[in-house]
RODRENFI-436696 format. One line per field, with one value per residue (C-alpha): residue number from 1; x, y, z. Coordinates in nm, 3 decimals, always signed. Layout:
num: (NUM|...)
c1: (X|...)
c2: (Y|...)
c3: (Z|...)
//
This chain:
num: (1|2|3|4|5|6|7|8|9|10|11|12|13|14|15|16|17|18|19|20|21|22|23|24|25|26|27|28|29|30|31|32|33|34|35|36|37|38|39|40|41|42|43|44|45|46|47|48|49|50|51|52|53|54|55|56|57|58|59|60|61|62|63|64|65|66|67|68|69|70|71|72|73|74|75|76|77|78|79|80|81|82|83|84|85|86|87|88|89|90|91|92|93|94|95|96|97|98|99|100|101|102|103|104|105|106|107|108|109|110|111|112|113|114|115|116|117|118|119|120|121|122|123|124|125|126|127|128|129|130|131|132|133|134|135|136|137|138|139|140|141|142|143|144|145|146|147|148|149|150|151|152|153|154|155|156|157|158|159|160|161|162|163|164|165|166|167|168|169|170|171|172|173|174|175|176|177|178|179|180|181|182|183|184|185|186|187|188|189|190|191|192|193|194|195|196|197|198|199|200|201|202|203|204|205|206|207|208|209|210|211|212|213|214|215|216|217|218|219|220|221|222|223|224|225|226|227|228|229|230|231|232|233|234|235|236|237|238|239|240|241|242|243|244|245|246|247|248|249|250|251|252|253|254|255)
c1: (-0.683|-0.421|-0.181|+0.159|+0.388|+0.714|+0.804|+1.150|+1.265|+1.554|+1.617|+1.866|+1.991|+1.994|+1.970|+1.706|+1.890|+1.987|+1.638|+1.434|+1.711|+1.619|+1.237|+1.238|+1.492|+1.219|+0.969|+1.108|+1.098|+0.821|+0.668|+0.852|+0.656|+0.312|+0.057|-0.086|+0.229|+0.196|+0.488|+0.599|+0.879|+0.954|+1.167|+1.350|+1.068|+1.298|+1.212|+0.893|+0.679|+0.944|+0.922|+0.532|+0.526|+0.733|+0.544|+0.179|+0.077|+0.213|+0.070|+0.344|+0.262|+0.456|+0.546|+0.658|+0.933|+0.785|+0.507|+0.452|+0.238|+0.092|-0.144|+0.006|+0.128|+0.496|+0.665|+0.965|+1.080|+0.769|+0.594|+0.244|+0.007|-0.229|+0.083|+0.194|-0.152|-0.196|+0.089|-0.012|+0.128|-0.043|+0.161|+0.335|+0.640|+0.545|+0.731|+1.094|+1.305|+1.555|+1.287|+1.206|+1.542|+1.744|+1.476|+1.303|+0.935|+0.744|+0.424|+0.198|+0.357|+0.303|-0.071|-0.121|+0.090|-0.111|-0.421|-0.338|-0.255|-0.591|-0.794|-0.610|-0.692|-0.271|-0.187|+0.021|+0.299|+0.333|+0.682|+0.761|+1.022|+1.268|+1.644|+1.903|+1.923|+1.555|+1.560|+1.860|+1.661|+1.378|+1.129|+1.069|+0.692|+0.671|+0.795|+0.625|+0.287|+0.316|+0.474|+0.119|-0.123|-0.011|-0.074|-0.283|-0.533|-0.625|-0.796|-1.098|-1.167|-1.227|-0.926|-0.698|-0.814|-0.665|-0.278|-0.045|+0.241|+0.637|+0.777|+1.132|+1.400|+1.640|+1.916|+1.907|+1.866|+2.169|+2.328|+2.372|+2.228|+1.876|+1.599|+1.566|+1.232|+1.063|+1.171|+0.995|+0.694|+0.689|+0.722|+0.453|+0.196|+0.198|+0.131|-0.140|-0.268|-0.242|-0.468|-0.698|-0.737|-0.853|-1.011|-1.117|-0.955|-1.114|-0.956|-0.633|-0.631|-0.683|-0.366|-0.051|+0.252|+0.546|+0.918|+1.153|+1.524|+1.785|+1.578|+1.763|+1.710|+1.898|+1.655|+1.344|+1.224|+1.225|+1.084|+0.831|+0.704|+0.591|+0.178|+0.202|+0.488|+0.284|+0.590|+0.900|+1.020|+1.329|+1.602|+1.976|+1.818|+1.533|+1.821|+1.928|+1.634|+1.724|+1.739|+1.392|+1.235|+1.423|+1.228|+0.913|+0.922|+0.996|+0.623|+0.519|+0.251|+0.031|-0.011)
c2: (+2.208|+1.970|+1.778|+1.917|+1.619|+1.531|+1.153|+1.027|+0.725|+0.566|+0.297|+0.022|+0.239|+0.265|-0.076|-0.142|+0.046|+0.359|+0.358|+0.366|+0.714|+0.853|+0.824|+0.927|+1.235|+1.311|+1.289|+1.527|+1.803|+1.747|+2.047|+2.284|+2.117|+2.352|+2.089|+2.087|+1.932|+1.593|+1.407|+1.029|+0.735|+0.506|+0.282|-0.072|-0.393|-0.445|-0.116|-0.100|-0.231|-0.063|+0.283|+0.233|+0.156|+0.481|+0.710|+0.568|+0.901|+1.135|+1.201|+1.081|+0.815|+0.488|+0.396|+0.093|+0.095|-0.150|-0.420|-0.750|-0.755|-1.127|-1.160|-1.458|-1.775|-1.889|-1.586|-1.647|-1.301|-1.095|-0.891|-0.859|-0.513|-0.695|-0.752|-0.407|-0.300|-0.577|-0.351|-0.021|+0.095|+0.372|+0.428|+0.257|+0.414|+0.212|+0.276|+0.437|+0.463|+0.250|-0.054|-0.019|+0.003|-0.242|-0.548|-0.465|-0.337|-0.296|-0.106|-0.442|-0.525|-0.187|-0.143|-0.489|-0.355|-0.016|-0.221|-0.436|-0.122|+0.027|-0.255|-0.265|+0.088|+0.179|+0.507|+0.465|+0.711|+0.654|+0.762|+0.845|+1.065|+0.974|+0.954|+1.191|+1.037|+1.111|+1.476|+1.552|+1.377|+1.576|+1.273|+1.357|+1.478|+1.134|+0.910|+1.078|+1.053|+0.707|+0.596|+0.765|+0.622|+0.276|+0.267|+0.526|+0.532|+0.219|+0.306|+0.465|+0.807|+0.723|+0.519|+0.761|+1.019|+0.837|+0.806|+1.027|+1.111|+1.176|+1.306|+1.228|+1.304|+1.021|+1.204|+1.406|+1.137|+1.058|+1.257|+1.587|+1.719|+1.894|+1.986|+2.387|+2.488|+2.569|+2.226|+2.082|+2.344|+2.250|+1.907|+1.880|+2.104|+1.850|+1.534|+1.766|+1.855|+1.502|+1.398|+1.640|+1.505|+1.189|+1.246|+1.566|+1.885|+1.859|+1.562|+1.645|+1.963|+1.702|+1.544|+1.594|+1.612|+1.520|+1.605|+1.349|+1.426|+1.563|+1.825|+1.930|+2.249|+2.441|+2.408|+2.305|+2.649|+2.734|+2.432|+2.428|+2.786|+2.644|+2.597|+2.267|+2.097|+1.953|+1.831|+1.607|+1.208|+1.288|+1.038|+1.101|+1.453|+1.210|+1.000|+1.361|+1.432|+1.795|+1.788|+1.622|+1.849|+2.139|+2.084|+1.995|+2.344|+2.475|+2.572|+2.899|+3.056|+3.139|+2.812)
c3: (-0.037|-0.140|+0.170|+0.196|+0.257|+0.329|+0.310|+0.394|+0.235|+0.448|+0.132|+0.291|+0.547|+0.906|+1.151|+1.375|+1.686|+1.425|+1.268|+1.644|+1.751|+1.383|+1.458|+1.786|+1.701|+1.432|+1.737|+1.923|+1.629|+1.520|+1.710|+1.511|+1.212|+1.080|+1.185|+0.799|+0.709|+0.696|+0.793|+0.665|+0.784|+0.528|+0.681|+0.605|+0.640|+0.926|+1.083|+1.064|+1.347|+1.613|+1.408|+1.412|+1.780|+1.884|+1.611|+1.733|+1.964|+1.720|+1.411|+1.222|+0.953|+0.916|+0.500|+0.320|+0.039|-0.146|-0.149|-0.337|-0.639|-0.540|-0.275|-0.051|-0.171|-0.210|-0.251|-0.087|+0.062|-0.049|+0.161|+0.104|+0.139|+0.412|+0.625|+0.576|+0.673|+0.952|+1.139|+1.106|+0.767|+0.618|+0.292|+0.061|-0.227|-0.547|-0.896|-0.757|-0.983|-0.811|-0.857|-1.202|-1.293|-1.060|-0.999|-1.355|-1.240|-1.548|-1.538|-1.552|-1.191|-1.076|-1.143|-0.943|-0.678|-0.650|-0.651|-0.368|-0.159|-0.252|-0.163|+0.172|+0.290|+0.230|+0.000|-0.262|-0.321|-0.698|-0.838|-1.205|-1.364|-1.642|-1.685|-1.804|-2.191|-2.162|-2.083|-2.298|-2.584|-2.488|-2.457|-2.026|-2.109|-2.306|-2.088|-1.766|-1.949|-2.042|-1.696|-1.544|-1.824|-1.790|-1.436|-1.318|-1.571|-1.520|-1.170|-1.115|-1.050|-0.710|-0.654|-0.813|-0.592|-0.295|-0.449|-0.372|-0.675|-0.647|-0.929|-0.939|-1.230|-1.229|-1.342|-0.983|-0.746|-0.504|-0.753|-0.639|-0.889|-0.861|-1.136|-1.104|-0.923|-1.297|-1.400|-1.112|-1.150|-1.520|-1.462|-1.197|-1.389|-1.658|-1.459|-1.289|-1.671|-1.750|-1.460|-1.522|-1.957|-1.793|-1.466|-1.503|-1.293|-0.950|-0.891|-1.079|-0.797|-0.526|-0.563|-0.395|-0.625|-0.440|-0.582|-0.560|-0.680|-0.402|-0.193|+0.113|+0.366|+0.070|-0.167|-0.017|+0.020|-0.388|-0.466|-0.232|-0.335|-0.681|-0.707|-0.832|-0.567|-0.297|-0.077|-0.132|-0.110|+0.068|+0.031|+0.191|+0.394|+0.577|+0.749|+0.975|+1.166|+1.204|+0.805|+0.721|+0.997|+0.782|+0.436|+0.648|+0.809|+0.432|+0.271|+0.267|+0.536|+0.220|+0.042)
//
């Protein structure tokens, strides 16, 4: 059976103070939570080791936003995978869209950077969706497969078996804007079909398929009902504890 997740990603919000009340708000719901849901922080760098520290006898894992694609070395204000795992992170969100588009990730930096959190023990959370000019031009299948060959096909079966996918549709992040549940569903089934061409479909059904554009308590529900939606990468809901605790408590008994 595949995880059910539910990631929040804080982005550049929160300080250090704000971030260690958010965690330890989460904390304190997480009870209501079905304990097959897998919960996960992604906090600021800053964040991290304090949000780690009050998460530690919880099951609660602790997420990077990002990691360097170089090893060590003179990287001035890189962080590396190793020091992410060297503190007790567990995952790491590689390939949002926010990256490739504002600091220019191409898929040649994102396969090193997925390979560097496989070789030290960390799961990658692998985004890829496209943008609005993409949809309207129908080209979304296109540019998801590609996006997914580039990087993912390059690992083994193994390896690939260990990554964790968000699908997220540009044109509905911080938006307000949200792809309907059969978009999603339609969406997801074809980066699960896509796995499955290459890897074959045990594997492809071992994979959880996150969505990624503006899920809230409103909506979590629907989308969350669809075979092929493993979870969410919750952006602005994550930063109200009572709202990420919400879409975690969202899956249906049955799935």
């Amino acid at each position: 059976m595949r995880k059910q997740i539910v990631a929040g990603n804080w982005k550049m919000n929160t300080t250090v103070s704000i971030g260690a009340k958010l965690i330890n708000d989460i904390i304190a719901l997480k009870n209501e939570v079905p304990t097959e849901v897998e919960l996960i922080v992604n906090p600021p760098f800053t964040h991290i080791i304090p949000v780690a520290e009050a998460a530690k006898q919880t099951t609660i894992k602790v997420g990077a936003q990002n990691c360097s694609n170089h090893t060590k070395g003179a990287y001035t204000g890189e962080v590396s995978a190793e020091m992410l795992a060297s503190i007790g992170v567990s995952h790491v969100i590689l390939g949002h869209s926010e990256r490739r588009e504002y600091f220019m990730e191409d898929s040649k930096m994102l396969l090193e950077k997925v390979k560097l959190t496989l070789a030290n023990q960390l799961t990658p959370i692998f985004c890829c969706g496209e943008r609005l000019d993409e949809r309207e031009g129908n080209q979304h299948f296109n540019v998801v497969k590609s996006q997914i060959e580039e990087v993912l096909f390059a690992l083994s079966a193994s390896d690939v078996k260990r990554a964790v996918i968000a699908y997220e549709p540009v044109w509905a992040i911080g938006t307000g804007k949200t792809a309907s549940s059969e978009q999603a569903q339609e969406m997801h089934l074809f980066i699960r079909k896509t796995l499955a061409d290459k890897f074959g479909n045990d594997i492809a059904q071992s994979i959880s398929i996150l969505y990624g554009g503006s899920c809230k308590p409103s909506n979590a529900v629907e989308l969350f009902n669809q075979p092929d939606v493993d979870g969410g990468l919750i952006g602005g809901a994550s930063l109200v504890a009572e709202d990420f605790i919400a879409i975690a408590k969202s899956f249906p008994k049955s799935k």
